[in-house]
N, C-alpha and C positions, 0 to 999 in steps of 0.2 A: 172359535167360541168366544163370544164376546158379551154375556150375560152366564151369569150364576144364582139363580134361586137358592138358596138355604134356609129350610122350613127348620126353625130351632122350638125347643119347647123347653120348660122347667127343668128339666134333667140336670145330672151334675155335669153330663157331657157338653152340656149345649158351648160351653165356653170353647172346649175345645175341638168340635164341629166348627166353628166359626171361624175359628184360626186357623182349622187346616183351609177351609174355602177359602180367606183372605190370601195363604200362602199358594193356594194353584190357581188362583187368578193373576197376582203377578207374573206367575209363569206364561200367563199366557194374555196380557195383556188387555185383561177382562174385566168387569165389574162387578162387584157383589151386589146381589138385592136378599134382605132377611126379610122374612117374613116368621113372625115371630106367634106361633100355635097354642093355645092354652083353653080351657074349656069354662064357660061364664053361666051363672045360675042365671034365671031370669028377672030383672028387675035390677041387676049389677050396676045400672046408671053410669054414676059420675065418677063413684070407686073404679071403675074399669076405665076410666080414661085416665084419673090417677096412675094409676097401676102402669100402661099402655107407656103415658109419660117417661116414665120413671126408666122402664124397661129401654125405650129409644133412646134414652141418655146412656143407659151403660153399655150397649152396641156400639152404638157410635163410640166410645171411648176404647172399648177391646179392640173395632177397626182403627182406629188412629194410632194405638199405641203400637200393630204389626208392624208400621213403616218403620 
């Protein structure tokens, strides 16, 4: 197994879905890909790229901080 999908959402778990994925990918010598699920009205433009932003910063920082 050398890919891992992890669909995370708003939830209070989402943090910790992510850590456990980072922790069974090193087991197996794998990579994590998030893919991050949330629901958008229509016309959500540029807020939602904000939003989108913001979110791929703090991912990236909960994967960095497992090593």
């Amino acid at each position: 197994m050398k890919h891992i999908l992890v669909p995370i959402g708003i939830s209070p778990d989402a943090h910790q879905t992510l850590q456990y994925a980072v922790d069974f990918a090193e087991q197996f010598d794998s990579r994590v890909y998030v893919m991050e699920v949330f629901n958008v009205s229509v016309g959500a433009g540029k807020s939602l790229a904000n939003v989108t932003k913001k979110s791929s910063r703090k991912w990236k920082r909960t994967i960095k901080g497992s090593n």
